[in-house]
C-alpha positions as CSV (number, residue, x, y, z in Angstrom):
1,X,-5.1,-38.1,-69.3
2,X,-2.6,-37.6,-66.4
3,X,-1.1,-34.3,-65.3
4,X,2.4,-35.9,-66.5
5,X,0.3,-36.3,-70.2
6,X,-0.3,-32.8,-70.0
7,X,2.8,-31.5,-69.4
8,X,3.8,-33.4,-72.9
9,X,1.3,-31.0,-75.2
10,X,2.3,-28.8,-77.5
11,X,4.8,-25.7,-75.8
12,X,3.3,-23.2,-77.8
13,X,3.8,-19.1,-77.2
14,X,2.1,-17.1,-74.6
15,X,2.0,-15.6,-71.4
16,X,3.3,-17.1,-68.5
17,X,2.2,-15.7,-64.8
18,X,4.8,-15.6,-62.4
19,X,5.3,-19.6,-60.3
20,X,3.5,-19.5,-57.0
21,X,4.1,-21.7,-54.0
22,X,2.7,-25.5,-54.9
23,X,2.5,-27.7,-57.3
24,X,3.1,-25.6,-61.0
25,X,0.6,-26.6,-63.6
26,X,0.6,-27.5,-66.5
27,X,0.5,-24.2,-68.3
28,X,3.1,-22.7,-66.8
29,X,5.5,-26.4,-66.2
30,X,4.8,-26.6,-70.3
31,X,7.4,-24.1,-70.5
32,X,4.6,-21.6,-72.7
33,X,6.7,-18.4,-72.2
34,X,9.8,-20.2,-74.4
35,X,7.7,-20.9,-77.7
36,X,9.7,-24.1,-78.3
37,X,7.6,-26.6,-79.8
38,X,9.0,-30.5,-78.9
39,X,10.0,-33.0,-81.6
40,X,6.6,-35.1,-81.1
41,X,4.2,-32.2,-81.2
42,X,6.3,-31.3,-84.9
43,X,5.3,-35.1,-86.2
44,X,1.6,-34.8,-84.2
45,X,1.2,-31.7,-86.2
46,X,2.1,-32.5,-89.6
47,X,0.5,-36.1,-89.3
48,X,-3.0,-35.0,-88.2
49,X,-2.4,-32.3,-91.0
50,X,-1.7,-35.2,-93.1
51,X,-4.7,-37.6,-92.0
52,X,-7.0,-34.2,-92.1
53,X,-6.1,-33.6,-95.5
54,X,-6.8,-37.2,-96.2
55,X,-3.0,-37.6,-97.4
56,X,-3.3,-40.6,-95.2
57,X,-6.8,-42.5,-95.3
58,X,-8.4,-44.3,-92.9
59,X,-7.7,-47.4,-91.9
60,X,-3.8,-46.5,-93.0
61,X,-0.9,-48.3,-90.9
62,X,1.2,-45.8,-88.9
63,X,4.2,-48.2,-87.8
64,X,6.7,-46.2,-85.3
65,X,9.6,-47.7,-87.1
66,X,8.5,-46.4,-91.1
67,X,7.4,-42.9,-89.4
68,X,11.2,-42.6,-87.1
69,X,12.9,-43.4,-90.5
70,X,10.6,-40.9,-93.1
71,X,11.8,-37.7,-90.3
72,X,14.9,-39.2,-89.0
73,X,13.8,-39.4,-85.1
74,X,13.7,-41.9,-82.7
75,X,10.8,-43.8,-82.1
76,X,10.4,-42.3,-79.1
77,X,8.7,-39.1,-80.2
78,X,6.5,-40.9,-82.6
79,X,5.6,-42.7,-80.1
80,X,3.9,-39.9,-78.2
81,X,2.6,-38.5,-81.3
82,X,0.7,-41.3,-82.0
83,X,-0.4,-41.0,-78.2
84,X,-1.9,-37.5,-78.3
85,X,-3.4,-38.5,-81.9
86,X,-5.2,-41.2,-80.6
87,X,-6.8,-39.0,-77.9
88,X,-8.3,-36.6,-80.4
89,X,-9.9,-39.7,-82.1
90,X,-7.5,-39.7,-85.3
91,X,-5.3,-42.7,-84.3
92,X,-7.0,-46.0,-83.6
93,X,-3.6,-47.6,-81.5
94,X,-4.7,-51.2,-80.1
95,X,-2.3,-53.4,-78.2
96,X,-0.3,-55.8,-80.3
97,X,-1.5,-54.6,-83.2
98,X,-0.5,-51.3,-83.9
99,X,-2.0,-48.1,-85.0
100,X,-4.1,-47.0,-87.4
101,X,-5.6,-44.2,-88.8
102,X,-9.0,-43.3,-87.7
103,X,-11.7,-41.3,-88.7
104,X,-13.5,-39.6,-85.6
105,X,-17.1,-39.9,-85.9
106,X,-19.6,-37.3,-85.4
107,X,-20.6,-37.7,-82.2
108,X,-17.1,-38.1,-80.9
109,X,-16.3,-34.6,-82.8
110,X,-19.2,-32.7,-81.6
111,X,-18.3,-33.6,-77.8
112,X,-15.0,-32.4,-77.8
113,X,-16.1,-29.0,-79.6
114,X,-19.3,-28.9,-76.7
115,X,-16.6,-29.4,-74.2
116,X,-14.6,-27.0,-76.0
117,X,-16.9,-23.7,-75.9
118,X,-17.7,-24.6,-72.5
119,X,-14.6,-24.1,-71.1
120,X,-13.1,-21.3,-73.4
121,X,-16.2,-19.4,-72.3
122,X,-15.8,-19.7,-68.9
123,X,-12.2,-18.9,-69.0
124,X,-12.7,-15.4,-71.4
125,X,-15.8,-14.7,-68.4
126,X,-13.2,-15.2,-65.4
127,X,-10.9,-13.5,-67.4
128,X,-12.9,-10.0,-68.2
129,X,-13.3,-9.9,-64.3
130,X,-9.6,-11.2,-63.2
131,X,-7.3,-10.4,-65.4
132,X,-4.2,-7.9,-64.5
133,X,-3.8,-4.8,-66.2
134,X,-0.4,-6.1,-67.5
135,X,-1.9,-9.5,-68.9
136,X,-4.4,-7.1,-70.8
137,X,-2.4,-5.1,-72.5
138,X,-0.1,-8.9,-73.4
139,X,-3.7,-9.9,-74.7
140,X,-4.2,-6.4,-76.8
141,X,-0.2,-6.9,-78.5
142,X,-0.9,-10.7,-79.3
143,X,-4.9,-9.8,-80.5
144,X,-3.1,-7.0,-82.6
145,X,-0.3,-9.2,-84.2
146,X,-3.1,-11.5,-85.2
147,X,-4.6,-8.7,-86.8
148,X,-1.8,-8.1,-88.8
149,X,-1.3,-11.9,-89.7
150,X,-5.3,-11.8,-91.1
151,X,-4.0,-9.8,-94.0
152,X,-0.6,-12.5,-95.0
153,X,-2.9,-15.6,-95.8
154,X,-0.2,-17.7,-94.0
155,X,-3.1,-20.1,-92.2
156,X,0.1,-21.8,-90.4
157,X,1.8,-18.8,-88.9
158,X,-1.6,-17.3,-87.9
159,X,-2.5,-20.4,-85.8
160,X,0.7,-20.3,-84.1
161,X,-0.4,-17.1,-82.8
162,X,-4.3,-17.7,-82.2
163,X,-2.4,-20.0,-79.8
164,X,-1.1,-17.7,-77.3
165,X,-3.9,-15.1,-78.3
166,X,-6.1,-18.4,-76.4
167,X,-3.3,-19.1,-73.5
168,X,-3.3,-15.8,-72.6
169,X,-7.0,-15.9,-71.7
170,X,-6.4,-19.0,-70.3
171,X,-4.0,-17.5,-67.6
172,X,-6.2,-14.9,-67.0
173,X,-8.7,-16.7,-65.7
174,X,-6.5,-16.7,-62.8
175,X,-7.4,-20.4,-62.1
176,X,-4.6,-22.6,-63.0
177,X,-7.2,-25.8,-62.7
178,X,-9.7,-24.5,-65.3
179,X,-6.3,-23.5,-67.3
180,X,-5.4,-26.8,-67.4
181,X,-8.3,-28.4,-68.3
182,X,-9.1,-26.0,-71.2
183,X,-5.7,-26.4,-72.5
184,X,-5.7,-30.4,-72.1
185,X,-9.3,-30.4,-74.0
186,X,-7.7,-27.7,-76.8
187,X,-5.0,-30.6,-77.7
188,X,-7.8,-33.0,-78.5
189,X,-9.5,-30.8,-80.7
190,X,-6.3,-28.6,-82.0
191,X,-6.0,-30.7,-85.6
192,X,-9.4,-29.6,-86.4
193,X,-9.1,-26.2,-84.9
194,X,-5.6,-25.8,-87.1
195,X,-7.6,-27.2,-90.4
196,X,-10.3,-24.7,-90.5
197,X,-7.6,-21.5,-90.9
198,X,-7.1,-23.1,-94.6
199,X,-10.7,-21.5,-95.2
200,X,-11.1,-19.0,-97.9
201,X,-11.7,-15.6,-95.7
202,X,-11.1,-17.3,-92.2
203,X,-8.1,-15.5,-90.9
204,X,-10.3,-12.3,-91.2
205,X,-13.4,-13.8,-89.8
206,X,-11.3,-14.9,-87.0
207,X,-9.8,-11.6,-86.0
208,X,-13.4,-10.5,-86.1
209,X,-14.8,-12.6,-83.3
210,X,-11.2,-12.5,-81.4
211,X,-12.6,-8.6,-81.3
212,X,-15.5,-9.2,-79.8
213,X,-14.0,-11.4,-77.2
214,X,-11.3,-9.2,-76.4
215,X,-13.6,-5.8,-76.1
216,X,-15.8,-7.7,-73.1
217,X,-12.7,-8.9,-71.6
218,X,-11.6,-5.0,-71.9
219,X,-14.8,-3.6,-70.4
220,X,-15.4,-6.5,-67.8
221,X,-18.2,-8.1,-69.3
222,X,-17.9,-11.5,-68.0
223,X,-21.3,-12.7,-70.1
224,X,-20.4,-10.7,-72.8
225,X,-16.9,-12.4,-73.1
226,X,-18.2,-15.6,-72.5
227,X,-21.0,-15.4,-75.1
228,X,-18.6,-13.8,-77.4
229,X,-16.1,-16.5,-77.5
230,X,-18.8,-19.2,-77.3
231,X,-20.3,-18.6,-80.1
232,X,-16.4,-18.2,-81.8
233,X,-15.6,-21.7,-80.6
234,X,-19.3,-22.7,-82.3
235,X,-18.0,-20.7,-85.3
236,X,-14.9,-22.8,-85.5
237,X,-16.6,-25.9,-85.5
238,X,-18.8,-25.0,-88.3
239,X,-15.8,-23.4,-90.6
240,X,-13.8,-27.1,-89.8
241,X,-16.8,-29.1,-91.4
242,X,-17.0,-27.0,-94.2
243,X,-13.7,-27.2,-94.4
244,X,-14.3,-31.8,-94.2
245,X,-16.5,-31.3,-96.9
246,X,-14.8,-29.5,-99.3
247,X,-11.8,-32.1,-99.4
């Protein structure tokens, strides 16, 4: 994936540290402060919702033209869907022959969430010994709307915010590199990640581990925050399969 591939992902809400001198990246070029979301992270969403849900089966055609006419876009943003789609393994594309729906095997699944935990844990670590006062108390007002979302059982609107409630500890790693290789890695996995809130009980859970994450990061406990969110990434990976099954 190229750094102009990454500023393509999802512009979801967050914080947004002030531009320094240099090249921007991708966090802050994504334009995360704005909340818009672009037309072909709308379609990437609801069609990995739709092949998650097994709407649309494996082995399904997904031709550019059908999908441009069934939302009334150009091809040109279903074209990029199908892009990012393909690089979290749920879009087999092959030249000259089109794309397909995939299913991601095991293997492939279990990397990205690995890779996943990794990084989120080393960013909540830098973050509980980096992060501005200011950026804490952004990460306390988002970590307390979520907590407030547990209770609606609106899975949707609660992973819109468990976005920036991630971007924010992101940021406050303080090292825009790691930022923008956790956030590249998070659009692989994000279909599976946004499948899991369906759960019954998984909002709440959620907020729970959020908590622990966000009382290291509060204390400056860089092993305790990386343990804590760890073991929530782990905890996601586990509530998505459960979630596989039970479809």
């Amino acid at each position: 994936m190229s750094f102009d591939d990454l500023i393509a992902v999802p512009r979801v809400g967050g914080l947004r540290r002030k531009a320094t001198a240099g090249p921007l990246s991708c966090v802050d070029r994504a334009g995360i402060s704005t909340g818009k979301v672009t037309r072909a992270e709308e379609l990437r969403l609801q069609l990995a919702d739709e092949i998650v849900r097994g709407v649309l089966a494996p082995g399904s055609a997904l031709d550019e033209t059908d999908i441009a006419l069934r939302f009334s876009v150009s091809r040109t943003p279903v074209r990029e869907a199908l892009r990012q789609l393909a690089a979290s393994g749920l879009v087999d594309s092959r030249a000259h022959r089109g794309a397909v729906v995939a299913q991601p095997s095991l293997e492939r699944l279990t990397g990205m969430f690995e890779a996943m935990a990794e990084l989120e844990a080393l960013c909540a670590g830098l973050a509980a010994q980096r992060m501005p006062a200011a950026e804490r108390h952004a990460l306390e007002a988002v970590h307390e709307e979520l907590r407030v979302l547990s209770y609606d059982g609106n899975p949707d609107r609660f992973h819109e915010v468990n976005e920036r409630f991630h971007n924010a500890i992101y940021l406050g790693s303080q090292n825009d590199y790691i930022a923008e290789i956790t956030l590249a890695t998070r659009v692989r996995v994000q279909p599976f990640r946004r499948a899991q809130f369906r759960n019954l009980g998984r909002l709440a859970k959620s907020q729970a581990e959020h908590d622990r994450v966000v009382v290291a990061i509060m204390r400056g406990d860089r092993a305790g925050a990386a343990a804590a969110m760890r073991a929530h990434i782990e905890l996601v990976r586990g509530e998505y399969e459960h979630y596989a099954v039970s479809l």
